[in-house]
N, C-alpha and C positions, 0 to 999 in steps of 0.2 A: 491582524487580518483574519477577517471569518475563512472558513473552508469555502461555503459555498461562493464568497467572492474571489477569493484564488482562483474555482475551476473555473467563472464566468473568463475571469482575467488571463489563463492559462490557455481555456480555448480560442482565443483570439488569433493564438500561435501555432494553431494546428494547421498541417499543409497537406497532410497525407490523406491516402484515394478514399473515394466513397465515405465520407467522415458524416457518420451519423447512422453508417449504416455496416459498419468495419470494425467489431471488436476484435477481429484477428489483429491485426498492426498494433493496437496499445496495448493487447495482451504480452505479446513479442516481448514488445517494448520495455516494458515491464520486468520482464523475465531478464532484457538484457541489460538494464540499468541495477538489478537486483543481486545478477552475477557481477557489476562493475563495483559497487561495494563491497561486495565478500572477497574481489581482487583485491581492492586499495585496501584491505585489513588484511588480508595475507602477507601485504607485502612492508605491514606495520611490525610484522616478526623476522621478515626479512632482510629487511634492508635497516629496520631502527632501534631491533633488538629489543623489541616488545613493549618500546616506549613511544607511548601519543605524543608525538611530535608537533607542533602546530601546523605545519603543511600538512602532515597527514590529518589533521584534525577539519581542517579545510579541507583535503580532496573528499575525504566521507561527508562532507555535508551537501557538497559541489553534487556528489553524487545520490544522496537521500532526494535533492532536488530533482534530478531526476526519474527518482524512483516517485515522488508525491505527483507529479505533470503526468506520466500514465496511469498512475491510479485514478486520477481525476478525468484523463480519458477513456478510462475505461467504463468508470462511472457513470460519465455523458454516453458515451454508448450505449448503457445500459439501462439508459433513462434515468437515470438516479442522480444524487448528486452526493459529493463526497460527505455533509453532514448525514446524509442517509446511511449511509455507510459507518460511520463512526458512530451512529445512535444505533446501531443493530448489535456492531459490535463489544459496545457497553451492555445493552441487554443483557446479549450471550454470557458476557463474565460474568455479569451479576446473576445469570441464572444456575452458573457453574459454580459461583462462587457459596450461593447456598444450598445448593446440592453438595459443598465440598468438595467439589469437582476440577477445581483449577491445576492438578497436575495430571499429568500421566499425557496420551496422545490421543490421534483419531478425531478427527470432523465431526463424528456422534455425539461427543460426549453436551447429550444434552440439545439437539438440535431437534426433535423430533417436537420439541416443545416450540420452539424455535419456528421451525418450517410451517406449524400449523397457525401459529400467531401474525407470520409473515402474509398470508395468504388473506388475511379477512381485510 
């Protein structure tokens, strides 16, 4: 399945207010499907003794699904669409990546080239 046929097929599902006009709610959203994965692998040390279990292998996926359906509403918010998104994001490391830039931290690194490319 393409990305951008997923978010056509994912917004079909959307119920929540003012939709098109509401990045607060799939940002949320986002945020909380985001901490529901870092749960279910917390509890992959807890409860399984640090072994991928295949239930846990399925709830992290269960849950990655929920983290891709607000990305791709957030996207649609943002007028974009999730290919947009993933072809920015490949730029970026490709421009990090020959700057030698691919470790360390910070939003900068290298975005200056970035924002001004975005913009034309």
């Amino acid at each position: 399945m393409e990305l951008n046929e997923y978010q056509k097929l994912a917004m079909k599902t959307a119920i929540y207010k003012n939709i098109g006009h509401n990045l607060t709610y799939p940002v949320l959203g986002l945020a909380g499907e985001a901490g529901e994965v870092c749960n279910k692998y917390k509890k992959l040390d807890r409860d399984d003794n640090g072994i991928m279990t295949e239930d846990r292998r399925v709830k992290l996926l269960h849950e990655l699904g929920g983290v891709l359906w607000y990305l791709a509403a957030c996207a649609e918010e943002l007028n974009s669409t999730l290919e947009r998104v993933a072809i920015m994001n490949l730029e970026e490391l490709a421009m990090r990546q020959r700057a030698n830039n691919l470790k360390g931290d910070g939003d900068t690194r290298g975005a200056d080239a970035l924002s001004s490319k975005d913009s034309e």
